[in-house]
N, CA, C and O of each residue as an XYZ file, in Angstrom:
664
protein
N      -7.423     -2.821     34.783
C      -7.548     -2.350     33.423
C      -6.257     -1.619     33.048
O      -5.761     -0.907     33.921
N      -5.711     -1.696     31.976
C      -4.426     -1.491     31.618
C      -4.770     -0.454     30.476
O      -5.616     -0.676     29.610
N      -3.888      0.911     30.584
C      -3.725      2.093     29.444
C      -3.643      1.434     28.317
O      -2.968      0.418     28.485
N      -4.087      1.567     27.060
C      -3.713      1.717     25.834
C      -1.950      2.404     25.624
O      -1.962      3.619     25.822
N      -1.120      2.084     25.421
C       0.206      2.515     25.251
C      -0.412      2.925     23.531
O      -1.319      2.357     22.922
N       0.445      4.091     23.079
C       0.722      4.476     22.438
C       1.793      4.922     21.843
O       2.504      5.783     22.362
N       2.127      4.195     20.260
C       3.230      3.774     19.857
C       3.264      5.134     18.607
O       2.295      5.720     18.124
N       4.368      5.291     18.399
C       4.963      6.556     17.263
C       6.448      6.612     16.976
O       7.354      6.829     17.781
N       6.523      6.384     15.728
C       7.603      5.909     15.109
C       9.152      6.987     15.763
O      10.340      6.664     15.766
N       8.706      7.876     16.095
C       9.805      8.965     16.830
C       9.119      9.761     17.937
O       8.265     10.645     17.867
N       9.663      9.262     18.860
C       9.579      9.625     19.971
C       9.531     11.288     20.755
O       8.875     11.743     21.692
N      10.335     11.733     20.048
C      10.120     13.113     21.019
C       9.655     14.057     19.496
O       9.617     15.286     19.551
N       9.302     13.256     18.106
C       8.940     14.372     17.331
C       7.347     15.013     17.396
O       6.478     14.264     17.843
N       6.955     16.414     16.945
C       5.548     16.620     16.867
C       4.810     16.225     15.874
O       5.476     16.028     14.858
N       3.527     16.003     15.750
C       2.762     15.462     15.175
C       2.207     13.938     15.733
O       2.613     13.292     16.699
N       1.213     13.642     14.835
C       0.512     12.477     15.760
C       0.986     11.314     14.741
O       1.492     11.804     13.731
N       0.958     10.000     14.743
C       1.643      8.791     14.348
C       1.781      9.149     12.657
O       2.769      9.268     11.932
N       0.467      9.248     12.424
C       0.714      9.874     10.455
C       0.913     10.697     10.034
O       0.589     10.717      8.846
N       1.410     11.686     10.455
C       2.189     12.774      9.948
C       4.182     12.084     10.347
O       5.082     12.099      9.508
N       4.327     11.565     11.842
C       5.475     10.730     11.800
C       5.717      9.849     10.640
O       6.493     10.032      9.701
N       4.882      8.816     10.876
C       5.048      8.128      9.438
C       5.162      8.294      8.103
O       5.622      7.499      7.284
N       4.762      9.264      7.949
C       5.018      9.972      6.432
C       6.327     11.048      6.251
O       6.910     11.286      5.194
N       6.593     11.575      7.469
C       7.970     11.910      7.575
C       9.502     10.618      7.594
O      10.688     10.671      7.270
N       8.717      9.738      8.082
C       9.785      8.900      7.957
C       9.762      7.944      6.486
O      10.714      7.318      6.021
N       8.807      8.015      6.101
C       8.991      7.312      4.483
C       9.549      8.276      3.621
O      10.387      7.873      2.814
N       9.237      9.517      3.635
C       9.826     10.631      2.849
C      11.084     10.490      2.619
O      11.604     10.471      1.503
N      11.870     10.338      4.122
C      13.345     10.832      4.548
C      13.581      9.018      3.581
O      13.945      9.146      2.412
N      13.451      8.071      3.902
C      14.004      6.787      3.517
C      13.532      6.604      2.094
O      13.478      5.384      1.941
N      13.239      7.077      1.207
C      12.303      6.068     -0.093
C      13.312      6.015     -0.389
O      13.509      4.833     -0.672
N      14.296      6.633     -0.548
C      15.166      5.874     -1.940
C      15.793      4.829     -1.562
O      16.235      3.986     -2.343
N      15.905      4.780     -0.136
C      16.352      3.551      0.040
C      15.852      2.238      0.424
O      16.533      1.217      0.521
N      14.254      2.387      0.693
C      13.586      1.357      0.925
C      13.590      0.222      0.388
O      13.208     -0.641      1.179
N      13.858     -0.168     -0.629
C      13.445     -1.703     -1.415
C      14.657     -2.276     -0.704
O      14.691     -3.400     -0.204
N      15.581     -1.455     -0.706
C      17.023     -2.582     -0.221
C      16.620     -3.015      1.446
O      16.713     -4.057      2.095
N      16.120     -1.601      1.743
C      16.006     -1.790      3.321
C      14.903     -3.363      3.818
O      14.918     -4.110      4.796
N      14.078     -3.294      2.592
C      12.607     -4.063      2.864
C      13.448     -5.648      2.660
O      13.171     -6.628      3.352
N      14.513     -5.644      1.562
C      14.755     -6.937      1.410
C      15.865     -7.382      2.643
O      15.829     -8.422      3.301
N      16.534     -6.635      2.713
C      17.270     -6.656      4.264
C      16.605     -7.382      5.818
O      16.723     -8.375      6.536
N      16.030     -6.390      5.729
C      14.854     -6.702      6.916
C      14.193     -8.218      7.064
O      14.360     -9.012      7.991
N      13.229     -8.406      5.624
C      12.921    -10.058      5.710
C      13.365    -10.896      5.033
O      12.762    -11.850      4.540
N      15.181    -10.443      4.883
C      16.022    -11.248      4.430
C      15.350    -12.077      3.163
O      15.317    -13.264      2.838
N      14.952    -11.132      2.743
C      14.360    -11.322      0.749
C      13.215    -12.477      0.620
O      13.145    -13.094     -0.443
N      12.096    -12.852      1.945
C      11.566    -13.396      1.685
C      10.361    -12.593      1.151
O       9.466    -13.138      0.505
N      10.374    -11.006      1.506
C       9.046    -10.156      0.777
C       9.059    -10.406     -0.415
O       8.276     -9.750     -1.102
N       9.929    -11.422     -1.101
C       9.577    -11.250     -2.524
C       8.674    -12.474     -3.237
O       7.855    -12.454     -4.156
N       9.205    -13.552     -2.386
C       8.420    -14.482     -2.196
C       6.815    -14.626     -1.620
O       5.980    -15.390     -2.105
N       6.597    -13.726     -0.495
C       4.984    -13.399     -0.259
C       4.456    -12.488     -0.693
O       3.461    -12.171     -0.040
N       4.745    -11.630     -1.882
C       4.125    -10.650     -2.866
C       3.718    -11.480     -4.150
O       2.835    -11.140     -4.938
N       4.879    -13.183     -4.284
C       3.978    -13.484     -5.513
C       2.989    -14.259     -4.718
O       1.882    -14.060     -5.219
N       2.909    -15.059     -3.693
C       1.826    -15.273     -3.875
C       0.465    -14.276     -3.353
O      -0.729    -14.569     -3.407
N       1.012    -13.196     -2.913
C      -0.291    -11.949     -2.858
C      -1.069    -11.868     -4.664
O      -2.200    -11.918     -5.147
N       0.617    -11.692     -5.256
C      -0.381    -11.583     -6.619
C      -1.184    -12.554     -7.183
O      -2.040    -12.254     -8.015
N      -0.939    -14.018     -6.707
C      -1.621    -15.150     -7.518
C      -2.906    -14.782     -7.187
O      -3.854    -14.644     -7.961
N      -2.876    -14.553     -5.383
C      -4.737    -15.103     -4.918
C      -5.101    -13.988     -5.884
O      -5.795    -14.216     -6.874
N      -4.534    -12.535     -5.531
C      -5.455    -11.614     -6.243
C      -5.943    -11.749     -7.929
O      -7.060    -11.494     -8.377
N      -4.915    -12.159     -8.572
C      -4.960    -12.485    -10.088
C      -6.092    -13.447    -10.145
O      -7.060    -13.395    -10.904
N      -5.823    -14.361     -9.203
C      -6.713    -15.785     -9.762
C      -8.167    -15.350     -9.749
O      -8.909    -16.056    -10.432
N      -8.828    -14.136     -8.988
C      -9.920    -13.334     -8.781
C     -10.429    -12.697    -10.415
O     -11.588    -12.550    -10.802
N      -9.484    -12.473    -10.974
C      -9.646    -11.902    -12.381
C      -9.920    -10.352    -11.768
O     -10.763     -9.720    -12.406
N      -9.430     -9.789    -10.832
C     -10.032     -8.445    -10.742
C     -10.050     -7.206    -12.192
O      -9.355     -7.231    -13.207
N     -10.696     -6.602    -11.943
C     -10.664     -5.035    -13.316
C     -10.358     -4.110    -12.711
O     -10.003     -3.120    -13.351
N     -10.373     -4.055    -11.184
C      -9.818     -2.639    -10.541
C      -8.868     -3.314     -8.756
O      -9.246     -4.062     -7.856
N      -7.546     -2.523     -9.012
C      -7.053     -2.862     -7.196
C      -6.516     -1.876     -7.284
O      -5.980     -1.157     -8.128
N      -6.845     -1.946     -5.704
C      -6.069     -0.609     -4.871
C      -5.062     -1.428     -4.272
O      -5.157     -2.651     -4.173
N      -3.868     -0.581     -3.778
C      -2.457     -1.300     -3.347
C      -2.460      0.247     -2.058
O      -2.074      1.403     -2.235
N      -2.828     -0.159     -1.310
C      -2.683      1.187     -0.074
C      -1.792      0.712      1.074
O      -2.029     -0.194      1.874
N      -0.580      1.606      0.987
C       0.475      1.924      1.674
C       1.543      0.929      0.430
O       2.164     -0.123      0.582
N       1.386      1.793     -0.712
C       1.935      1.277     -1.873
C       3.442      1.310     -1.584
O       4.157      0.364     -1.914
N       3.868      2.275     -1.038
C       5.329      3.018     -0.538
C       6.138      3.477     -2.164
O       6.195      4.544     -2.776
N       6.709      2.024     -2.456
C       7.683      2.458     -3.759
C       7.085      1.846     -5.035
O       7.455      1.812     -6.209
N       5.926      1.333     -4.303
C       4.567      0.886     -5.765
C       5.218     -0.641     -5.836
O       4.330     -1.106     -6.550
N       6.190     -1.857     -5.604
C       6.518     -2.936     -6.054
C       5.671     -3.659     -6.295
O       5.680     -4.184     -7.408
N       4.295     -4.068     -5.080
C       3.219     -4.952     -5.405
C       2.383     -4.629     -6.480
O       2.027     -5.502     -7.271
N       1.855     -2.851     -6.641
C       1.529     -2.881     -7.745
C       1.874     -2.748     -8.951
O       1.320     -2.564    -10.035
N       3.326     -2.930     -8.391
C       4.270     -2.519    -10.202
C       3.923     -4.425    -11.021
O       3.636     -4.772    -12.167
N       4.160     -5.256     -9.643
C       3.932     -6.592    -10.298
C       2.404     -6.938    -10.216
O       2.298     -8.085     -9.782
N       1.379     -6.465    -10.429
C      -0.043     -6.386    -10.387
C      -0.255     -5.904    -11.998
O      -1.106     -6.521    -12.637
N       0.314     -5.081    -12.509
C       0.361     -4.510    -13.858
C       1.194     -5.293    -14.664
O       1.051     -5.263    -15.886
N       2.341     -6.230    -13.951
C       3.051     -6.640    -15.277
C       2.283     -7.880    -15.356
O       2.175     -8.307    -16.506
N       1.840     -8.425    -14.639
C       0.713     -9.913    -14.226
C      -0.325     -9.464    -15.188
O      -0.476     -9.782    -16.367
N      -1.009     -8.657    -14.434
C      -2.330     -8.510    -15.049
C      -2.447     -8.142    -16.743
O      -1.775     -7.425    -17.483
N      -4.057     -9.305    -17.020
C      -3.745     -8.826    -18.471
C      -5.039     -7.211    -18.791
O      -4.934     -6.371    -19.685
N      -6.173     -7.299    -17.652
C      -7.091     -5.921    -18.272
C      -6.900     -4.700    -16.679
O      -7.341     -3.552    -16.627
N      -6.340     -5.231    -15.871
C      -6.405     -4.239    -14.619
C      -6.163     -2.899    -14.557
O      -5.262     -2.346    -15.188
N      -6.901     -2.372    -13.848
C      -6.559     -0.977    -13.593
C      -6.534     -0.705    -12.271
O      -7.512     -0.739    -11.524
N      -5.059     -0.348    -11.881
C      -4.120     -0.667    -10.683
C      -4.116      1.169    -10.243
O      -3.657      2.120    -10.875
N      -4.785      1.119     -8.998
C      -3.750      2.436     -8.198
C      -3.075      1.928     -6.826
O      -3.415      0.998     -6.095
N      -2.129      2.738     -6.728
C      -1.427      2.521     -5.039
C      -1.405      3.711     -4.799
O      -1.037      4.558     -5.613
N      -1.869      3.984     -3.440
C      -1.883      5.046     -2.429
C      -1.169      4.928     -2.048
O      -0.452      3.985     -2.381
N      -0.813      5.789     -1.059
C       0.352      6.291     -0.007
C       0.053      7.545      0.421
O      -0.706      8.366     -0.094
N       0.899      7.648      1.684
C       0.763      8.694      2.835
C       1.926      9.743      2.367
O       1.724     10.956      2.428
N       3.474      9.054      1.776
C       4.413      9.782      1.528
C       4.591     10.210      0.297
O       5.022      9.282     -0.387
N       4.485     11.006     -0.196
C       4.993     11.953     -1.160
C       6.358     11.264     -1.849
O       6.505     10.902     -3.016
N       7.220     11.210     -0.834
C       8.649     10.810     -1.311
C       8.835      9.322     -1.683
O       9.558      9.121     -2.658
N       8.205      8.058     -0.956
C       7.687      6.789     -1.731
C       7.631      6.884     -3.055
O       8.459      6.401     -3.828
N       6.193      7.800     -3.491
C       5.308      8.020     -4.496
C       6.144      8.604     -5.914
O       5.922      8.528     -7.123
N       7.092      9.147     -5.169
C       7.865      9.561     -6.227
C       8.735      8.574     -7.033
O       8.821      8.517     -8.259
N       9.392      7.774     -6.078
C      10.194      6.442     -6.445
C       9.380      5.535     -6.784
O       9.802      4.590     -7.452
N       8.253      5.593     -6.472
C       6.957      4.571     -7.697
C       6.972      5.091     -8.675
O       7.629      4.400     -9.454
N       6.478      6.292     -9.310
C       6.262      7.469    -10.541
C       7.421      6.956    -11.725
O       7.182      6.666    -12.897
N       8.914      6.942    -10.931
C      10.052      6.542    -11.593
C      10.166      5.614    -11.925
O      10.683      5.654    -13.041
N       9.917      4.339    -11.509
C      10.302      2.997    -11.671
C       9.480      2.357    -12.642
O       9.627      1.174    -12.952
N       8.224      3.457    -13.353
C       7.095      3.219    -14.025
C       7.623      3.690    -15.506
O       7.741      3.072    -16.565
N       7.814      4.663    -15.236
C       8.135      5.881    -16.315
C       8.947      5.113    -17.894
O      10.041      4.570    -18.045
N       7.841      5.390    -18.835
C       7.949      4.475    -20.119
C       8.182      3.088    -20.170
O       8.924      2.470    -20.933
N       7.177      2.513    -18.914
C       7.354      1.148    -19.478
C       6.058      1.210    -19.936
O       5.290      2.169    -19.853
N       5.800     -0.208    -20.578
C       4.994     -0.655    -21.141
C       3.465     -0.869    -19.943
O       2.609      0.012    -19.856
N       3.432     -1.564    -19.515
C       1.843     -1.400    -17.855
C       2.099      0.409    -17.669
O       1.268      0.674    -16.800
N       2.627      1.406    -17.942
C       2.549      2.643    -17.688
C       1.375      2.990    -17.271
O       1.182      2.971    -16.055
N       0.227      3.420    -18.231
C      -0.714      3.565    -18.341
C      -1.824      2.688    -17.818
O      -2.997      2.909    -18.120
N      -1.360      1.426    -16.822
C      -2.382      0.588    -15.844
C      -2.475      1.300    -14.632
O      -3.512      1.321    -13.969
N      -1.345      1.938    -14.281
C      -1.040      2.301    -13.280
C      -0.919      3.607    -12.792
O      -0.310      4.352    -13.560
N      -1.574      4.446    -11.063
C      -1.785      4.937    -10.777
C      -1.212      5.443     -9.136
O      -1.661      4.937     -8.107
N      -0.320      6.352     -9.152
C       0.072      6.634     -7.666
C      -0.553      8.167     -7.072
O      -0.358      9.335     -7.407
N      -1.347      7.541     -6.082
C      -2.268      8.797     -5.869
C      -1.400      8.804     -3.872
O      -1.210      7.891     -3.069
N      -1.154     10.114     -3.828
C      -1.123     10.592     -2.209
C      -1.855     10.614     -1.903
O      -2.663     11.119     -2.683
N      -2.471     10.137     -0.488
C      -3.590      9.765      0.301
C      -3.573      9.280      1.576
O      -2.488      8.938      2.045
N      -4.730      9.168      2.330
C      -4.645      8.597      3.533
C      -5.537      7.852      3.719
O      -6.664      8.318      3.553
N      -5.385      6.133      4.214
C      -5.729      5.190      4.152
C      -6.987      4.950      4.887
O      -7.700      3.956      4.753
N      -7.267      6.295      5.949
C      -8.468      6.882      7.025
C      -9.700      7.177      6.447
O     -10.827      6.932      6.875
N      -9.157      8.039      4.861
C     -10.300      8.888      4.310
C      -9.997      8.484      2.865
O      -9.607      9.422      2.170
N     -10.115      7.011      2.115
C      -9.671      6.998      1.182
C     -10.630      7.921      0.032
O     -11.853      7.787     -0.021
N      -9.850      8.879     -0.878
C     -10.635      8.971     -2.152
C     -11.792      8.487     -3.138
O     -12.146      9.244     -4.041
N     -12.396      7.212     -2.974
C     -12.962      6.843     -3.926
C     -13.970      6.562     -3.607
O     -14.160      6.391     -2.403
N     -14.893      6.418     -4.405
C     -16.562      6.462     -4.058
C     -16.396      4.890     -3.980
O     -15.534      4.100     -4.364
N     -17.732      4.775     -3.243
C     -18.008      3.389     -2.332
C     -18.186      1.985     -4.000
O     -18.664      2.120     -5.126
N     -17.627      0.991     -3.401
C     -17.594     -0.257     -4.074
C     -16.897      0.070     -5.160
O     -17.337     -0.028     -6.305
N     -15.617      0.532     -4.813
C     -14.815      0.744     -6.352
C     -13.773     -0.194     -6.455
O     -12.954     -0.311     -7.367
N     -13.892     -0.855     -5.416
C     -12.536     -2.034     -6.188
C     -12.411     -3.483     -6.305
O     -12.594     -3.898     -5.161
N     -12.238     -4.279     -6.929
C     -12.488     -5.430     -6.990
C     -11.291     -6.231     -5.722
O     -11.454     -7.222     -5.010
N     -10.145     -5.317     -5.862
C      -9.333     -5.923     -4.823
C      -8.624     -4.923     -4.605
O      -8.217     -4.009     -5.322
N      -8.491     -5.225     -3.342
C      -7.521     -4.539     -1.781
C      -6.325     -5.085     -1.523
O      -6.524     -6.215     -1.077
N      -4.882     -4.779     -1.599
C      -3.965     -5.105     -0.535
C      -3.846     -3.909      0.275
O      -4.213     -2.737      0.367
N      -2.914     -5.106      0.991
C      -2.137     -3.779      2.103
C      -0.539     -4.635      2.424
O      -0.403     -5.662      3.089
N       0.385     -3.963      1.828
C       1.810     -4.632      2.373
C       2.284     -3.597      3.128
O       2.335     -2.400      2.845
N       2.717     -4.325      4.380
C       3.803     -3.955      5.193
C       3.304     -2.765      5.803
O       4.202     -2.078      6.290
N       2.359     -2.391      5.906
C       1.481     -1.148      5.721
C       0.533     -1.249      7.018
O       0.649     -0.302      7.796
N      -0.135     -1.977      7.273
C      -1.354     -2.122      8.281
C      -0.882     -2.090     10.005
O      -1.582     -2.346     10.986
N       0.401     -1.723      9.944
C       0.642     -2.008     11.545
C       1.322     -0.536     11.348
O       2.334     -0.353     12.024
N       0.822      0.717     10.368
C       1.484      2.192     10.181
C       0.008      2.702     10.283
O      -0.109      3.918     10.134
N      -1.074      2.033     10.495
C      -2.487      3.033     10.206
C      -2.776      3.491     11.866
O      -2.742      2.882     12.935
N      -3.045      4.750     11.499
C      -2.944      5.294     12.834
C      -4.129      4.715     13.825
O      -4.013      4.354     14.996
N      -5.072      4.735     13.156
C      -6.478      4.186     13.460
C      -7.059      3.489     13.095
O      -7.914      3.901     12.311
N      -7.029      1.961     13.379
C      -6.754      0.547     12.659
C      -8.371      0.292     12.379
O      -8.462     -0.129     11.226
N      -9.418      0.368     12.874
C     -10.501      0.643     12.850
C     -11.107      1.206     11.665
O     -11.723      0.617     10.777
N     -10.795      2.644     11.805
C     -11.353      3.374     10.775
C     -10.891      2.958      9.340
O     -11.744      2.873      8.457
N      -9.236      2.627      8.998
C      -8.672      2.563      8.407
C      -9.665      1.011      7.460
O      -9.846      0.950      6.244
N     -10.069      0.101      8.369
C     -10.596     -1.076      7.886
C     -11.900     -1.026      7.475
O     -12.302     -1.826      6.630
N     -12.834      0.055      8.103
C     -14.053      0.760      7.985
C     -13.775      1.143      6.278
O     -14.571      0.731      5.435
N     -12.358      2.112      5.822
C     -12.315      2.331      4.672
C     -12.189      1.498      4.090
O     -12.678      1.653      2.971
N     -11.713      0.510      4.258
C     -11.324     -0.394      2.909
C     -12.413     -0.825      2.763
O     -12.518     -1.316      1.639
N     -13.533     -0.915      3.488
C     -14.855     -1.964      3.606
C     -15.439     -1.471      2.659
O     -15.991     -2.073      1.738
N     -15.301      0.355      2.929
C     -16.545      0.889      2.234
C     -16.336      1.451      0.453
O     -17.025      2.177     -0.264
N     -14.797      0.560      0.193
C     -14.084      0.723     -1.029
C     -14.326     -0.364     -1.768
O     -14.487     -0.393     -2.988
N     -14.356     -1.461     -0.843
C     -14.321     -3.390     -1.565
C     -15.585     -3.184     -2.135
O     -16.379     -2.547     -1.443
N     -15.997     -3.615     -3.354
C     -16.797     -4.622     -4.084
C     -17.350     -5.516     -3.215
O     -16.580     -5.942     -2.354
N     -18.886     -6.067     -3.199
C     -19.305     -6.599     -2.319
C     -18.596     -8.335     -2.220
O     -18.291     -8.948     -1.197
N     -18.468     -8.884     -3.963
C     -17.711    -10.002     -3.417
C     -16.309     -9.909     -3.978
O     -16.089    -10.509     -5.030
N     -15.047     -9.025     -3.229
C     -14.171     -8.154     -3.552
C     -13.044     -9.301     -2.452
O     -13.226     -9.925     -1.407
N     -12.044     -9.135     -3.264
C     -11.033     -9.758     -2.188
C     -10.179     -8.238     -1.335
O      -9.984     -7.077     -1.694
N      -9.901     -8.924     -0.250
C      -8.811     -8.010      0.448
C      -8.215     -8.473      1.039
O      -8.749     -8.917      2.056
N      -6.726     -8.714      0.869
C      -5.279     -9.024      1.111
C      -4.210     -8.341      2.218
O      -3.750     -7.265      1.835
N      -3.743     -8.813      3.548
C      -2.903     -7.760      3.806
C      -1.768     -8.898      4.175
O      -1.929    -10.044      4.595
N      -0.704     -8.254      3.903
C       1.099     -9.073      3.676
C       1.223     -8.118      4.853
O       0.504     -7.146      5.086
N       2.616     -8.718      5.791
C       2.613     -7.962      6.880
C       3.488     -9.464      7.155
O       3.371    -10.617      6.741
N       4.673     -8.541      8.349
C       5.690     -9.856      8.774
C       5.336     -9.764     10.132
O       5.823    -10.543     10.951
């Protein structure tokens, strides 16, 4: 029988994986989108539209976008959608902020919602969403379990849920 290894984004820092992880999105948001297109050499842009088709083609009225980071999936969830009402969560503060901005007097303004949170204990009373993603996000939940337990007890009974992930 083999240990469970346990993985954390920095090695000799304190705190347990999500408090790391949210220190390390903090320190990077402003530079994330470049970093994200870098990384999968700009094909994330290509598997976010079709995240948005399946979800669109659903006709949803409510999605959550959890581990939103700089909000992109749900920034293009609001410019798609014609009645949705879009929030993205996140763990980092400093993400959330570079979502807030990239919003600020456009027109989907008011679809859209960036709430700080944790993906363990989400906010919202049970069956509140018609659809779920998760980008790039699901291999940062500290407790992959619980974390899926939440989304369960968030989905709409015939609710889609989406996770993008390379």
């Amino acid at each position: 029988m083999t240990k469970e290894k346990k993985v954390t984004p920095y090695k000799d820092a304190s705190g347990g994986k999500k408090e790391q992880v949210e220190q390390m999105f903090d320190t990077i948001a402003t530079n994330y989108d470049g970093l994200n297109r870098v990384i999968s050499l700009g094909s994330d842009i290509r598997w976010r539209k079709k995240v948005i088709k399946k979800v669109l083609d659903t006709k949803p009225v409510s999605i959550l976008d959890i581990a939103t980071g700089t909000g992109d999936l749900a920034i293009q969830f609001a410019q798609k959608a014609t009645s949705a009402k879009i929030i993205g969560l996140d763990l980092s503060e400093g993400m959330l902020t570079v979502a807030r901005k990239k919003i600020k007097g456009k027109p989907y303004e008011s679809m859209l919602e960036f709430v700080k949170g944790d993906s363990e204990k989400l906010p919202f009373e049970d069956n509140s969403f018609d659809a779920i993603t998760v980008s790039f996000g699901i291999r940062n939940f500290e407790n992959l379990e619980k974390g899926l337990s939440e989304i369960h007890r968030v989905l709409k009974k015939d609710g889609i849920f989406v996770i993008l992930e390379t």
